[in-house]
C-alpha positions, 0 to 999 in steps of 0.5 A: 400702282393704280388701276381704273377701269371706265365701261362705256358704250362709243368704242370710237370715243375712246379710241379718239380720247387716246388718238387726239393725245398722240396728235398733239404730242401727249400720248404715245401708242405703245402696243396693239396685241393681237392686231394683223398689223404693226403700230406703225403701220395702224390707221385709225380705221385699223384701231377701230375695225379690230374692236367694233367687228368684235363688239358687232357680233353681239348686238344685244349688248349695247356696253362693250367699251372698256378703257383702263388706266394703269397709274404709277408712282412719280418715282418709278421711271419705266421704259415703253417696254416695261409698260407694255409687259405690265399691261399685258400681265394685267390684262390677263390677270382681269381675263382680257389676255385673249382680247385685242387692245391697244396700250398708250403712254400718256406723257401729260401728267407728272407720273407715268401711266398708260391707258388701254381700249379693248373690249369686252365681247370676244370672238364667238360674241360672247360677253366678258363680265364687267359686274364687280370686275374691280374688286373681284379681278381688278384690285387682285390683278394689281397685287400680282403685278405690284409684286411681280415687277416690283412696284410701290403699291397702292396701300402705301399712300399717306393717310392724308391721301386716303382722306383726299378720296374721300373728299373726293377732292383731287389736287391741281395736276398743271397741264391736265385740265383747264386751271380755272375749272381746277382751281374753282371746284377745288377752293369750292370745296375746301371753303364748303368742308373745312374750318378755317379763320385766316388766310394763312390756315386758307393756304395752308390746306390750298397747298396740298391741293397745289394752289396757292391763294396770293392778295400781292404785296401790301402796297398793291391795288389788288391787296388795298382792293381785298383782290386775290388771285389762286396759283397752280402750284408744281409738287414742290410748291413751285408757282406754273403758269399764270394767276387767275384772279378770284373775281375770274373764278366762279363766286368771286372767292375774294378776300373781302368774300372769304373775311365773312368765312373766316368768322364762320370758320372761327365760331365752328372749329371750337369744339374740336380745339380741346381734341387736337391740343391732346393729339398734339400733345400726345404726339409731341410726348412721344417724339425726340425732332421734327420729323418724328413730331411729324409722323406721329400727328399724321397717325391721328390723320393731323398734318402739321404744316412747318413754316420756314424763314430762309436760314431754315429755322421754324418760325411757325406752325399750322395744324390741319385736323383731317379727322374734323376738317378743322386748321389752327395755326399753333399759337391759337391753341395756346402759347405751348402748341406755338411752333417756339414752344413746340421745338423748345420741347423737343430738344427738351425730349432729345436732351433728355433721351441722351442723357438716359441712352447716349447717342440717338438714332435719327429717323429713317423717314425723315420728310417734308409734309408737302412732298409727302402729300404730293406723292401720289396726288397725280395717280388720285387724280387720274383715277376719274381721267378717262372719257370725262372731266375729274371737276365738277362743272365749276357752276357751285357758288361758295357759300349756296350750292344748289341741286341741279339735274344731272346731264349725260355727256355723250360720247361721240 
């Protein structure tokens, strides 16, 4: 589990974020604890009373919004009544048992999670302290939980997920933003960060993200033109919707455009060649099939992405070398890191091993490096969901970023 707590200071704001996803069908309002009336039977102007009478008997403390979301893995399925029990354990783990509060069920996104609106001033009008209330109630808070209705906890996110936070890059999630604005700031962001020298490598980082960069067959105008067009992509790489085409995305990240990054890309991920041949290397020395070649490069932060033709035989391979932001495709490193080279070797080690021990024993954790990744982007990207935008505001050229004065969006 995952939780987010957002203090603000529009109590209507947050109540109308919830109630705007329950009127077009996205959000459900599971529970208002310690309300004089039933759920069904709440007006918005009941939601709203309950907590701004609360907050009104302390006027010096202007702060008195408060808006969590719990987030949930995308494998565990929960029924309304679950959610609410955890919520309410949660909320009077953090000190907020006695407030009132209402708990929605958000239902756009790819995992369950809900979101809470209270506030911090109690009856008596004083002030429920928000200072470090994450680390000192919150992250102790969500332990307890995770062990008491048995949740996937937190820490067991991939490494790859880890490095995605402090990126601070958070993968496409289809529905819950605008598209374009996602695939803008994201592509921005892995064109600034990462070196790369083909589309192929481009691609390969894009996917973990959930977007895919297509220039369309060879015979189309759009590839003759060096056009491009990014698809939002679903957890199992399923194209979603429509494709926007790369001059409609701010900087125009086309191919002729990216041709010039390639080179970059080419000249500056040299000096962490030599590096990732020997984790590859040591990885590979230490694994008997795929999987476990797999798992073993990630333990360095690499992600070795296979590609497969239909009878499902690899034909290729792309290193992506989190620790230096650096992509190889495998026969760049040399013929021996090649995708051939690197199955040879371990049937090899296979081989090897049964003649030694007799019959090995496979893995448990088998995986496939994208789903693995996509596990728990959704929770990732909900983190910053709750009264404003994940995405930057999209107005970041490609190769110039410039410094611009930060605005407050009010919340009205």
């Amino acid at each position: 589990m995952v939780a987010k707590i957002k203090s603000g200071k529009s109590l209507i704001g947050a109540i109308n974020y919830n109630e705007n996803k329950v009127k077009a069908g996205k959000a459900i309002l599971l529970a208002a604890q310690l309300y004089s009336k039933d759920v069904e039977l709440l007006s918005f102007n009941d939601k709203l009373f309950r907590l701004t009478d609360l907050a009104n008997r302390n006027q010096r403390t202007k702060t008195n919004s408060v808006h969590l979301s719990l987030n949930f893995d995308l494998s565990e399925d929960m029924n309304a009544q679950t959610l609410v029990d955890i919520s309410d354990s949660y909320m009077d783990k953090i000190g907020f048992g006695n407030q009132p509060y209402l708990v929605y069920q958000h239902t756009d996104a790819g995992h369950p999670h809900v979101h809470i609106v209270t506030t911090n001033i109690d009856a008596e009008g004083g002030r429920i302290s928000l200072h470090n209330i994450g680390r000192l109630k919150s992250e102790p808070a969500r332990k307890q939980v995770e062990k008491e209705f048995g949740l996937i906890e937190a820490e067991s996110k991939s490494i790859v997920n880890k490095q995605i936070e402090r990126d601070h890059i958070s993968p496409l999630v289809y529905g819950e933003f605008d598209v374009k604005r996602a695939i803008t700031n994201i592509v921005n962001a892995v064109v600034q960060q990462y070196k790369f020298s083909s589309l192929p490598e481009f691609n390969a980082i894009l996917r973990l993200y959930n977007i895919e960069a297509d220039p369309g067959n060879r015979e189309s105008v759009m590839f003759k033109k060096g056009g491009l067009r990014y698809w939002a992509l679903d957890v199992s790489g399923k194209k979603l919707g429509v494709p926007i085409k790369a001059s409609a995305v701010y900087g125009k990240p086309t191919q002729y455009l990216l041709n010039d990054r390639y080179k970059l890309g080419e000249y500056l991920r040299k000096p962490f060649k030599e590096s990732l041949k020997n984790t590859i290397s040591q990885a590979l020395a230490k694994s008997l099939n795929k999987n476990q070649f797999l798992i073993e490069l990630k333990q360095q932060e690499v992600v070795g992405v296979l590609r497969h033709n239909a009878d499902g035989r690899v034909y290729g391979v792309t290193y992506i070398d989190f620790r230096n932001k650096s992509v190889f495709n495998g026969s760049d490193l040399g013929k021996s890191f090649s995708a051939a080279a690197i199955m040879s070797a371990l049937q090899t080690n296979a081989e090897f091993a049964t003649a030694r021990h007799g019959k090995i024993i496979e893995p448990e954790n088998t995986l496939t490096v994208h789903k693995d990744f996509s596990r728990y982007t959704n929770s990732n990207s909900l983190l910053d969901d709750l009264l404003m935008p994940t995405y930057q505001n999209g107005n970041e050229n490609l190769f110039e970023r410039k410094k611009k004065k930060k605005k407050r969006k009010l919340n009205l």
